[in-house]
N, C-alpha and C positions, 0 to 999 in steps of 0.2 A: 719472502714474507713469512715472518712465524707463525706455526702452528696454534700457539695461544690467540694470536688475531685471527686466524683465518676461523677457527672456532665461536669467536664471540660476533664477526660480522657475517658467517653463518645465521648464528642467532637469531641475529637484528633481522635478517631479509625472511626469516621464517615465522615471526614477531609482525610484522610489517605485511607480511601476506595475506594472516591469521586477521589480524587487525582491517585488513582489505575487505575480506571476504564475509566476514562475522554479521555486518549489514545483512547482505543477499542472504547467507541463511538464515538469520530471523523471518526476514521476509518470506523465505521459504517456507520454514515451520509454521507462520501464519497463515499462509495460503493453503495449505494442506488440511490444515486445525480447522479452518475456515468452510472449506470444502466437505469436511468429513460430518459438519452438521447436517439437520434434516432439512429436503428439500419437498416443501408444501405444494407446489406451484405458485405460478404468478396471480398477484394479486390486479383484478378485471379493474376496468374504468370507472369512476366514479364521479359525480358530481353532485357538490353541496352546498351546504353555508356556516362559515365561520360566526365564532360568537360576534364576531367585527361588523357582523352583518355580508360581509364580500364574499364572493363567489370564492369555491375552496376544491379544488378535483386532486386525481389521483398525479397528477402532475406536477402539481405543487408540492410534491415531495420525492420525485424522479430525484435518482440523485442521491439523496439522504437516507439513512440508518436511520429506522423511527420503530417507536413501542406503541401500541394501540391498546386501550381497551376501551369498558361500554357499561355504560350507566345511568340514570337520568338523576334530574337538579333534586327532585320531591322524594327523590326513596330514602327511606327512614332508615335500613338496614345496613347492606353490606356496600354502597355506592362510596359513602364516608368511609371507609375503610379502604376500597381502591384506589382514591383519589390521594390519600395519607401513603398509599404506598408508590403510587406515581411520583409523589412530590418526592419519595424519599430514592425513586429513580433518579430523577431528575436531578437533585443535589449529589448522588456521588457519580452521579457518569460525568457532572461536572468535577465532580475533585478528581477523577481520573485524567481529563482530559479528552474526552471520550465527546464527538462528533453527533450525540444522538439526536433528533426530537420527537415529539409526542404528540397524540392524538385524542382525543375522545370521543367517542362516539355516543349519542341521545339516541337511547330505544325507545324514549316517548316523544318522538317529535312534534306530534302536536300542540303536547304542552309546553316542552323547549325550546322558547325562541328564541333569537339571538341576545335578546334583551336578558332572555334570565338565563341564559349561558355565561351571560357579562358577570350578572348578579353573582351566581356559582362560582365563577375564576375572585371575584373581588372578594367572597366571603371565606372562601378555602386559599387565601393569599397564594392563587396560583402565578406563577411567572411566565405570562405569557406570550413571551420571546423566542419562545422553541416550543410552546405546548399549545396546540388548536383543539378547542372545545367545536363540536359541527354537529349541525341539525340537519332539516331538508324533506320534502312531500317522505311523508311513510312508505308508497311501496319503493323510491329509491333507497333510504334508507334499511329496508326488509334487505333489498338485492344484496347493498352490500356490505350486508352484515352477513346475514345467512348465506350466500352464495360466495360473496368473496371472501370474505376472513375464514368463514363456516366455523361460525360462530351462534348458540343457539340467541334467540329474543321471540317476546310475543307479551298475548294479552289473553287471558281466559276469555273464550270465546262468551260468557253470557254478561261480564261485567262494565260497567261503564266508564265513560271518559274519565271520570271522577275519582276511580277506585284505583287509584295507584297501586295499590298492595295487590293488584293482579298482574303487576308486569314485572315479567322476568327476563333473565339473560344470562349468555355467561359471565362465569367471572375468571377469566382466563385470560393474562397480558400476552400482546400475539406483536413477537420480532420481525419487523420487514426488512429487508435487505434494501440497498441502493437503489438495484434494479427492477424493485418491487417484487421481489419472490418473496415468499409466505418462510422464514427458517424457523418460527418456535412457538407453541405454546407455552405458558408458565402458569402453573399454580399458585397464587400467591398471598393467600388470606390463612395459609396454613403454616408457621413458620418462617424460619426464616431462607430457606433452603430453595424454594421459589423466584427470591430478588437475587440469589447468588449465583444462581443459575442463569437466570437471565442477562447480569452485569457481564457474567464470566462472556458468553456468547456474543454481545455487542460488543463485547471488548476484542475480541475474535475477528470479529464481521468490521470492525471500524480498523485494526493495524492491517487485513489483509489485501494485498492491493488487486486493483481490480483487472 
C-alpha cells in the first residue's frame, strides 16, 4: 500500500472521528454553559387560573423552559412596556427555534379576571399558544409571587380597591428551567442588554440536555 494512501485514509478516519464526536462536545459545552448559570432554587407549588378561565398550577409547565413576569390589565405605566417586551421574547426565541413559554402574572387579582385577562391578551395581540395570562384569590397569588418567584408586589396600605396607581411590583423577567428551578432575573425596561441576556440563557437552558 503507498504511503500517499495510507496518508489520505489516515485522514479520512481522523475526519470521520472528529465529525463523530463534535455532536457530544457541543452537547458538552452546553451542559457546562448551562450549569454554570445561577441557581435560585426550586420554584414551590402553585395553583391558579388561566385567562381561559381553566385551572393553571405549577405543573402545567414541569417540563418546559418558561419566562415569567408581573403586571396587571389597568396600569397606565410600565405594564405596557413588559408586555411589548415579552412579545418581543416571544417572537425571537421563536426565530431561534427555542422551546420557551411564558407566563404572566396579575398583582391585582381582584380586579383581573379571567374575562379581562382575555380582553389584555386580545388587545396586546398576544399569542396565546405558549403565553398564560393567570389570576387567582390574592393571598395565593402574594405566596407565589413574593415567596416563590421572590418577586416584590403590593398595595399601599391606606388606598383603595380603586386606586390602581398604588399597586406595585416588580419588573424583573424571571427564567425557569424544566425542572422548575428559579436560573434568572432580567432587567429589561432598560436597554437592550436585559432581552439579550435572557435569550442568551434560554438559549443555554433549552440545547442543554437534561
Amino acid at each position: 500500500m503507498k504511503p500517499r494512501f495510507l496518508f489520505v485514509l489516515a485522514g479520512a478516519l481522523v475526519i470521520a472521528s472528529l465529525s463523530t464526536a463534535w455532536p457530544y462536545v457541543q452537547r458538552e459545552r452546553a451542559r457546562i454553559a448551562a450549569a454554570n448559570l445561577p441557581m435560585y432554587g426550586p420554584l414551590p407549588r402553585f395553583e391558579l387560573t388561566a385567562q381561559t378561565g381553566r385551572p393553571f398550577s405549577d405543573a402545567d409547565m414541569r417540563g418546559h423552559l418558561y419566562v415569567a413576569d408581573f403586571f396587571f390589565t389597568r396600569c397606565p405605566t410600565v405594564c405596557p412596556l413588559l408586555t411589548e417586551k415579552m412579545l418581543r421574547v416571544q417572537r425571537q426565541a421563536r426565530e431561534q427555534g427555542l422551546d420557551v413559554r411564558f407566563a404572566s402574572f396579575s398583582v391585582d387579582p381582584r380586579y383581573d379576571t379571567p374575562e379581562r385577562l382575555t380582553a389584555y391578551a386580545r388587545d396586546h395581540r398576544i399569542d396565546t399558544s405558549n403565553w398564560t395570562l393567570l389570576t387567582g384569590p390574592l393571598d395565593q397569588v402574594e405566596t407565589t409571587v413574593l415567596e416563590g418567584f421572590r418577586v416584590m408586589m403590593g398595595r399601599d396600605a391606606d388606598a383603595g380597591e380603586d386606586d390602581f396607581f398604588s399597586v406595585f411590583h416588580g419588573e424583573h423577567f424571571v427564567l425557569v428551567d424544566a425542572r422548575g428551578q428559579l436560573r434568572g432575573y432580567y432587567r429589561v425596561t432598560e436597554g437592550a442588554g436585559g432581552l439579550e441576556a435572557l435569550l442568551r440563557d434560554a438559549a443555554l437552558l433549552a440545547q442543554a440536555p437534561e
